[in-house]
N, C-alpha and C positions, 0 to 999 in steps of 0.2 A: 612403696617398696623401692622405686627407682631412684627417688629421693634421697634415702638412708644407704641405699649402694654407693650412690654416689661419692655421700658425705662420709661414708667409711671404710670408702675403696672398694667396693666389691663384697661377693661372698665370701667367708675364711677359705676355704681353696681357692677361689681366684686370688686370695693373696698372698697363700703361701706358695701358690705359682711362682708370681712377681718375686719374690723373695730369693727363690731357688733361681732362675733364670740368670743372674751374675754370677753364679756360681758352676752352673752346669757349662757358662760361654767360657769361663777357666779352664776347668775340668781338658775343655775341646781345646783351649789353647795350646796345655801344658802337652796334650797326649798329639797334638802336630807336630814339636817337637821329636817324639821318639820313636821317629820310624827308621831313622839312623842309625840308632845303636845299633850292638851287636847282641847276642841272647846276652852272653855273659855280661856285658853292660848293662842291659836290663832288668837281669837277675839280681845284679849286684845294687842296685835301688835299693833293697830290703834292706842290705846291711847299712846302708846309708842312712836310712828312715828308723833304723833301730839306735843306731851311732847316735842321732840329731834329737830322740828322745832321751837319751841317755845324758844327752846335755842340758836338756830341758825343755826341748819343744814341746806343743801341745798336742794332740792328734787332730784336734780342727782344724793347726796349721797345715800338717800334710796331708787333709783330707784331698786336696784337687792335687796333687802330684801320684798319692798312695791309686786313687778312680782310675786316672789316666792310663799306670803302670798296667792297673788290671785290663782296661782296656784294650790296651797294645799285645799284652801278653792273649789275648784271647782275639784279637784279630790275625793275630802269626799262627793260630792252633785251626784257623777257620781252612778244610779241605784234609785235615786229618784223623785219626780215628783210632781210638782204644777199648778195650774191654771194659762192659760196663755190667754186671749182672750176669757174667758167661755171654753176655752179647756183644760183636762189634758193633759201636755206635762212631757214628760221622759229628764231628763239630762243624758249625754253622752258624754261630751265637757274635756278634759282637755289640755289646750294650747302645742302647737308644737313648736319645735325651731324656725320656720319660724315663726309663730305666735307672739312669744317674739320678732324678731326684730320688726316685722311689730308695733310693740306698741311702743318699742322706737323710731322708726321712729315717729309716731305720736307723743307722746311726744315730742320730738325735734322741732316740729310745722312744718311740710314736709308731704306730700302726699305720702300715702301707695297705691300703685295700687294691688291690690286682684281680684282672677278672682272667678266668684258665685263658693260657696260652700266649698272655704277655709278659711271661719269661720269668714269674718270680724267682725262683730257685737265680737265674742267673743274678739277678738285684742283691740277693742275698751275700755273694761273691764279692763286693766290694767293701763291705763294713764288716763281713768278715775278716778280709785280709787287713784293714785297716786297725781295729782293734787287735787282732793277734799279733801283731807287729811288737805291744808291750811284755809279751813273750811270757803273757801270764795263762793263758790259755780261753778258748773262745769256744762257743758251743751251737749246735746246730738244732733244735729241736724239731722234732719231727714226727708223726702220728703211727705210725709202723716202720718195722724194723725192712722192709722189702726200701721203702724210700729214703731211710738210712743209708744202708748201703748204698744203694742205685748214685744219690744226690752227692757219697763220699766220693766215690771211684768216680763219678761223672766231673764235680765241680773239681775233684783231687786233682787231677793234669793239670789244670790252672795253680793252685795252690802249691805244687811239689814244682813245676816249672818255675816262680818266683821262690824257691829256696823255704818253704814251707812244707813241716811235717801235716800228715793229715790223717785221724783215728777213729772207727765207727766201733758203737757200742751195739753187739746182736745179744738175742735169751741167750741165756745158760752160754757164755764165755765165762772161763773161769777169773779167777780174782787178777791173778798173774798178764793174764791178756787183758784184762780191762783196765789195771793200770799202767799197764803200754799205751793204752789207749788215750787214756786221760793224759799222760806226759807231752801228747802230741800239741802244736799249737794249736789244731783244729781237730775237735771232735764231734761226730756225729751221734746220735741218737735217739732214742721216743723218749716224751714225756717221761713212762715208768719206770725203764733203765734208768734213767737220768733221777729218779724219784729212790727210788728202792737201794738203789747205789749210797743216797745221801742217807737215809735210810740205815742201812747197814755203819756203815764209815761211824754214825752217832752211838754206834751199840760196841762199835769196836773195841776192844782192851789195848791194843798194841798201837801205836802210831804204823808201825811197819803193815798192819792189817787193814788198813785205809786205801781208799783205791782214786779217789778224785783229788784234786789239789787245789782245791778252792773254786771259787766263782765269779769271776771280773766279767764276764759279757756272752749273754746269748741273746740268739734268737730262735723268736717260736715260729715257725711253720704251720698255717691252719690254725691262727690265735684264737678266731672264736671257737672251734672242736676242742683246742688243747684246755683253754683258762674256763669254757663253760661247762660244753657237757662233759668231757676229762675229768674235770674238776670234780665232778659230782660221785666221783667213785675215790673213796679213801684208799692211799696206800696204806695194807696193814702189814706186818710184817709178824710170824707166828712160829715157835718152833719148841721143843720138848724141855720141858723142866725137867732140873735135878731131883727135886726132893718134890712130890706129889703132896698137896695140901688140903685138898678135895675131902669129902665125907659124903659121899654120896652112898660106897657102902655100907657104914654103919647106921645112917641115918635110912634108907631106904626100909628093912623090913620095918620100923616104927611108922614112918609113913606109909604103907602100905594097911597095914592093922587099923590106922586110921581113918582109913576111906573106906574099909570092909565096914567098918561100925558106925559111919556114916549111910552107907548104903543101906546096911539094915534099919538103921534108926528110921531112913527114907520110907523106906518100904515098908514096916509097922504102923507108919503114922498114914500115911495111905490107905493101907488096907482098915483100920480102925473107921475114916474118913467113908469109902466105900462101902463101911458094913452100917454104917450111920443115915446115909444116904438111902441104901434099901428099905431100911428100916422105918423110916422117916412115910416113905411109898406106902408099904403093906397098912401102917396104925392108921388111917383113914378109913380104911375099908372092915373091920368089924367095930361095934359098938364095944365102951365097957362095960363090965355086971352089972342089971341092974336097970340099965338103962334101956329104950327100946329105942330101935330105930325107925327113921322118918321123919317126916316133916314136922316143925312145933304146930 
């Protein structure tokens, strides 16, 4: 085994270690640079990084400028505090090297494994913003509507502080707020919402009666709850027909007379069977005419 490490660098994490490690030492370069700016210089990044796709860059390229920005913006928020849930909640969060890859990872469209309490929700913050930057719209998946919200209004001060909208999808909003929601660059919500939405949108008549605006990039929150045991439960979607096509009432008394005559047919061949039975009992016990009984 020591052998074959050797010869092939290591285990697949220890080398997609190695790999990230140039990348996360940029990431730390770029974001030494910007503790200079001023908010609005900061802010103004976005428009920057939108300007430079618009010319053509790639998003791989502003990955380690887009990190950094979040970064920065989330160490200037560290000692203040906003409404999260009807709660005030304190920031304290500013991303760790471990933290950086885990968002390229995600970026890359690959599964971050994180164990509670090393911050995923914050990891998640970076390739979001990085992705919604194409201004096409980006998505937060999520297992309940309580951490929809909570993870909107929580990570949202970061997001609305860099000049980003941010949209949580809860039950029973109507169509009209859900596609405010969706318009936003960032929207929140479960699995189902996010399911039952597409869902509907496919049965729609109207364009105007659509409430999502396509699909460029999420992420799922609790990948193995959402893609396995999630999965195992169909969205169905059901509701009242026009014109009822059914025959259950005219077919029912026929089927009914059918099983009465069933039943009794049952029940004659039975009793015939039982009276066969007895009878079969008693003819043992007297002779016929004629003959006597006893031993030959």
């Amino acid at each position: 085994e020591t052998v074959l490490r050797t010869f092939f660098g290591g285990t697949k994490g220890e080398r997609d270690v190695k790999r990230l490690w140039p990348l996360v030492a940029q990431i730390s370069q770029v974001y030494a640079g910007l503790a200079n700016l001023s908010d609005d210089e900061l802010r103004g990044k976005t428009a920057d990084f939108r300007r430079r796709l618009a010319e053509g860059a790639a998003l791989d390229d502003l990955l380690p400028e887009a990190y950094a920005v979040v970064k920065e913006a989330c160490r200037r928020h560290v000692g203040k505090s906003w409404p999260v849930c009807d709660q005030e909640v304190g920031w304290e969060m500013v991303p760790f090297d471990v933290q950086l890859m885990g968002a390229v990872v995600l970026h890359e469209g690959r599964i971050s494994e994180m164990a509670t309490g090393e911050g995923k929700t914050l990891v998640a913050v970076m390739p979001l913003y990085l992705n919604a930057l194409e201004g096409k719209g980006v998505h937060l998946i999520t297992v309940n509507d309580y951490l929809a919200r909570r993870d909107a209004e929580w990570m949202g001060q970061i997001f609305r502080f860099l000049g980003l909208t941010v949209g949580v999808i809860q039950h029973d909003m109507p169509p009209a707020a859900r596609r405010a929601a969706y318009a936003c660059d960032l929207t929140y919500g479960t699995n189902n919402e996010f399911g039952f939405d597409y869902l509907r949108d496919n049965m729609a008549v109207r364009l105007e009666d659509q409430v999502q605006r396509g699909h460029q990039y999420a992420i799922v929150d609790e990948v193995d709850s959402v893609l396995i045991d999630e999965a195992r439960t169909p969205l169905i979607i059901s509701g009242p027909v026009q014109h009822s096509i059914q025959q259950f009432d005219a077919l029912k008394p026929a089927v009914d007379r059918v099983v009465r005559e069933q039943m009794k047919l049952v029940n004659s061949m039975m009793a015939e069977v039982e009276a066969l039975r007895k009878q079969g009992k008693g003819g043992d016990a007297a002779p016929d005419e004629g003959e006597e009984a006893g031993p030959e």
